[in-house]
C-alpha positions in Angstrom: 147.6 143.0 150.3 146.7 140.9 147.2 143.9 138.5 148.4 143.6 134.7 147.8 140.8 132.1 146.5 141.3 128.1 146.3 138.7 126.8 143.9 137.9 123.1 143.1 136.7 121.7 140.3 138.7 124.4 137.8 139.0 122.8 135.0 136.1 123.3 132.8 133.1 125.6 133.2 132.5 127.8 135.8 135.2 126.9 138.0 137.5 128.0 134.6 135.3 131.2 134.2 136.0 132.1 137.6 139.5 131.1 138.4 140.3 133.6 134.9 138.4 136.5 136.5 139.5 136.6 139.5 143.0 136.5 138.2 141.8 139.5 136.2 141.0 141.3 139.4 144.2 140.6 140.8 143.2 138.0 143.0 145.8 134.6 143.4 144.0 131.7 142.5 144.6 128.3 143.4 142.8 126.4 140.8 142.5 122.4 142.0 141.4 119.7 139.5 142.1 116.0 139.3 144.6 116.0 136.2 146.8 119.6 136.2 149.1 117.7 133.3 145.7 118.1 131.1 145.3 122.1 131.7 146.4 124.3 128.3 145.4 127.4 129.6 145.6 128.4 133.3 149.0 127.1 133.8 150.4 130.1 131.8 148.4 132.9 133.4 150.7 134.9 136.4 149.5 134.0 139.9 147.5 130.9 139.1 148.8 128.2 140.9 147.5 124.6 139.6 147.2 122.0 142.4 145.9 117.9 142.1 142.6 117.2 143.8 140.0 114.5 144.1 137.6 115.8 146.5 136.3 112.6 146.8 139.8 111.7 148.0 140.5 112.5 152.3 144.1 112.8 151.2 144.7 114.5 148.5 142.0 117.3 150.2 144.4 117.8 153.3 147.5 117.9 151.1 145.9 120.4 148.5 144.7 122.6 151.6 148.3 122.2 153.4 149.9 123.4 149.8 147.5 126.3 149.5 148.4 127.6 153.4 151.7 127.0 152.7 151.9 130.0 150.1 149.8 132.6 152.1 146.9 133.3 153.4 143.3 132.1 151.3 140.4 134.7 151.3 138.0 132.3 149.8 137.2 129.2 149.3 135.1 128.3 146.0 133.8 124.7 146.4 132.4 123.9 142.8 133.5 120.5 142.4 130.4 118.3 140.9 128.7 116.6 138.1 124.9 115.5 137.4 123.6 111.7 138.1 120.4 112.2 136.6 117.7 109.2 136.0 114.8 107.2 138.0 116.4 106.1 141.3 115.6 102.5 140.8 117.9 102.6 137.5 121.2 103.9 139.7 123.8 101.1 141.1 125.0 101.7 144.8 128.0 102.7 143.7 126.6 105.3 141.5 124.8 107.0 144.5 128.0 106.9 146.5 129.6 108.5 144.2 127.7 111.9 143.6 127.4 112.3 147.8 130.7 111.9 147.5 131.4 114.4 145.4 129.1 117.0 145.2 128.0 116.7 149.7 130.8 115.7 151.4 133.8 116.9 148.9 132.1 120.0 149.7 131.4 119.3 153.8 135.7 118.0 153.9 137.0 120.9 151.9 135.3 123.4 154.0 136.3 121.3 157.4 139.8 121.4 156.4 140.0 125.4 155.9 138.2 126.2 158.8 141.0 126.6 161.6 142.9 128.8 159.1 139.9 130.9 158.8 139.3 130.7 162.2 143.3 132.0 163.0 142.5 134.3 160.4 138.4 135.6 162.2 138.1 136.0 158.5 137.3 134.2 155.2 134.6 133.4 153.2 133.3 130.2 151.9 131.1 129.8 148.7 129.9 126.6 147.1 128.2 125.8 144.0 124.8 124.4 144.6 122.0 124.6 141.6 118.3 125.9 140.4 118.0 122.2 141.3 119.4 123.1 145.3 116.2 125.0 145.5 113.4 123.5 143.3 112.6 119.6 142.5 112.6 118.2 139.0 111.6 114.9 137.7 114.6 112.2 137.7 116.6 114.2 139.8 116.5 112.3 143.3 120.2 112.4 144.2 121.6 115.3 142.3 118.6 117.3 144.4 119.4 115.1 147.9 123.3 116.7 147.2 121.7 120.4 146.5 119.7 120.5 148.9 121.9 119.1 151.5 124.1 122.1 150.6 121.6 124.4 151.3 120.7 123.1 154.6 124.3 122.6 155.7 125.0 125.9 154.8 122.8 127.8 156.5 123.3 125.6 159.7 126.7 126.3 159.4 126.2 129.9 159.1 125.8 130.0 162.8 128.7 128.6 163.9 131.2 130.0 161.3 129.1 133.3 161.9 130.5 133.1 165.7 134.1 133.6 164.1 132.7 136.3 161.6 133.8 133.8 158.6 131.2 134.1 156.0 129.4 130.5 153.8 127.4 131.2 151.0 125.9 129.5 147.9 125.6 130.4 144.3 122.8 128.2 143.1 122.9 128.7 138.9 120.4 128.0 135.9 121.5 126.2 133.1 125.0 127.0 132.0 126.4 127.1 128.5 129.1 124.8 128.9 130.1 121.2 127.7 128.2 119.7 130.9 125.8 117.5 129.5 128.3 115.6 127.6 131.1 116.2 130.6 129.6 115.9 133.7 125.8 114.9 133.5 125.5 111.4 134.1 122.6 110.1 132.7 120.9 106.8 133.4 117.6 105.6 131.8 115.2 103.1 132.8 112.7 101.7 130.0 109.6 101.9 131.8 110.2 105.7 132.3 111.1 106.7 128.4 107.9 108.7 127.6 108.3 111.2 130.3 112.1 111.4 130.6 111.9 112.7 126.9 109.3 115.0 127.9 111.4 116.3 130.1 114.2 117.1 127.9 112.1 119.6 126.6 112.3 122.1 129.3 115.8 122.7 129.1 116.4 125.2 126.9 119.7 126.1 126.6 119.3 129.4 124.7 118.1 130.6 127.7 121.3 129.8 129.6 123.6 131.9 131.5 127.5 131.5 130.4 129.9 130.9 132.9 131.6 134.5 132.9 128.1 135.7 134.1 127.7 133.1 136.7 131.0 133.9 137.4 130.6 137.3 138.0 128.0 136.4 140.7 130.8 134.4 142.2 132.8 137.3 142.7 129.9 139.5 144.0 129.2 137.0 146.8 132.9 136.9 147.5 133.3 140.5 147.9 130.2 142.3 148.7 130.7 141.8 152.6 126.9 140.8 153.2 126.1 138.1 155.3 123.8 136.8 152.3 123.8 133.1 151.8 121.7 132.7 148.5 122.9 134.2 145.7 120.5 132.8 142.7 122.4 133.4 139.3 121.2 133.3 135.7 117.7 134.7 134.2 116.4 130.8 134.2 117.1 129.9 137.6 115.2 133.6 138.7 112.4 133.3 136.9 111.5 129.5 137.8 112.8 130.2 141.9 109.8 132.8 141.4 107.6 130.8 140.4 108.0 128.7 142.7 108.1 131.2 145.5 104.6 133.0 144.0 102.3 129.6 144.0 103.8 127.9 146.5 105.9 124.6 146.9 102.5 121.9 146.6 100.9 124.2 143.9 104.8 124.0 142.0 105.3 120.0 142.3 102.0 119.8 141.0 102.2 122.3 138.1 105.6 120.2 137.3 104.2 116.6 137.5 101.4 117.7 134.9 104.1 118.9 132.4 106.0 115.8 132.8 103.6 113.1 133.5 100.3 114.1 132.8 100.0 112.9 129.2 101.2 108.9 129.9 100.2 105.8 131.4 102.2 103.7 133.7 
């Protein structure tokens, strides 16, 4: 029987990558973004099915979950729907911070809500969301895209006890750096002058030669999403490897500190 994933957040980037590879495997995909009239190149592949959502939009979640039901049963659920508000935290409006928990915590936390009964009906299913290097380390500037990450990660594994009692899976793929259009897409940068000599510092970690593209991240999508462990991390990209090992080898203090010096240690406030 041909299996199912809904993905959000398909139109660019990974949630592209993976929507064309698991056509390539055979899979249906229901690929959700917030303007289908603007998509050029998943709307002629054979069993994609294109469907309008705002995650940060109640509505439009329950009628994009009621149309995906309606034409079978879904296998997966790929939650990868987000951006990047990145900047000091006394330079972000209110309305800027509701936004990213919006988007990338509780577009996540509804979308999964509103597939579990099918799942549950089903005592199958898998759930997978898009977290980050930055769901599992800290860096400078990054308050509320790490407070969205993080919360993933917790709510995850919380919820891998109750969804567990059904034997429906939730997992995270937490990436590096990808080689995609996200910096000038969706990273939403906000500077604050009193913070200018270190936020350029900071620019220079990111290397984006070292970065994963988003068929490889994508691959690791489709390993958690058939592999049948009960595994919730699934770290994906050399980067995001080698810095979650550094961080697991010295320790979190010994990390924030070795971080801080890199950034800050060479300026005056």
């Amino acid at each position: 029987m041909q299996k199912a994933i809904f993905i959000t957040g398909a139109s660019t980037g990974l949630g592209r990558a993976t929507a064309k590879l698991f056509q390539s495997k055979g899979w249906k995909v229901i690929a959700t973004m917030r303007d289908p009239s603007k998509e050029t190149e998943l709307n002629h592949l054979s069993n994609v099915t294109l469907v309008k959502l705002d995650v940060t939009h109640q509505g439009q979640i329950e009628e994009a979950v009621n149309k995906a039901i309606s034409e079978g049963p879904i296998d997966v659920v790929f939650n990868n729907a987000g951006y990047g508000l990145i900047g000091p935290l006394e330079a972000i409006s209110d309305e800027q911070i509701t936004k990213e928990i919006n988007t990338n915590l509780l577009g996540v936390i509804r979308v999964t809500k509103a597939f579990i009964p099918h799942f549950k009906a089903r005592k199958s299913g898998v759930f997978i969301s898009t977290t980050s290097l930055g769901g599992l380390i800290a860096f400078p500037f990054g308050s509320l895209y790490h407070a969205t990450k993080w919360g993933i990660e917790g709510w995850t594994e919380s919820m891998s006890f109750e969804l567990g009692f059904f034997n429906i899976a939730i997992k995270t793929v937490a990436p590096g750096g990808i080689q995609t259009d996200f910096a000038t897409r969706s990273l939403d940068p906000v500077t604050h002058p009193d913070y200018n000599a270190p936020w350029e510092e900071m620019q220079k970690l990111f290397n984006p030669a070292h970065w994963s593209t988003p068929g490889q991240i994508a691959d690791v999508v489709y390993e958690a999403a058939t592999d049948g462990k009960k595994q919730l991390l699934y770290v994906a990209g050399a980067d995001a490897n080698a810095s979650y090992q550094r961080r697991l080898e010295i320790g979190k203090e010994a990390f924030r500190i070795e971080m801080g010096q890199n950034i800050f240690s060479n300026f005056e406030a």
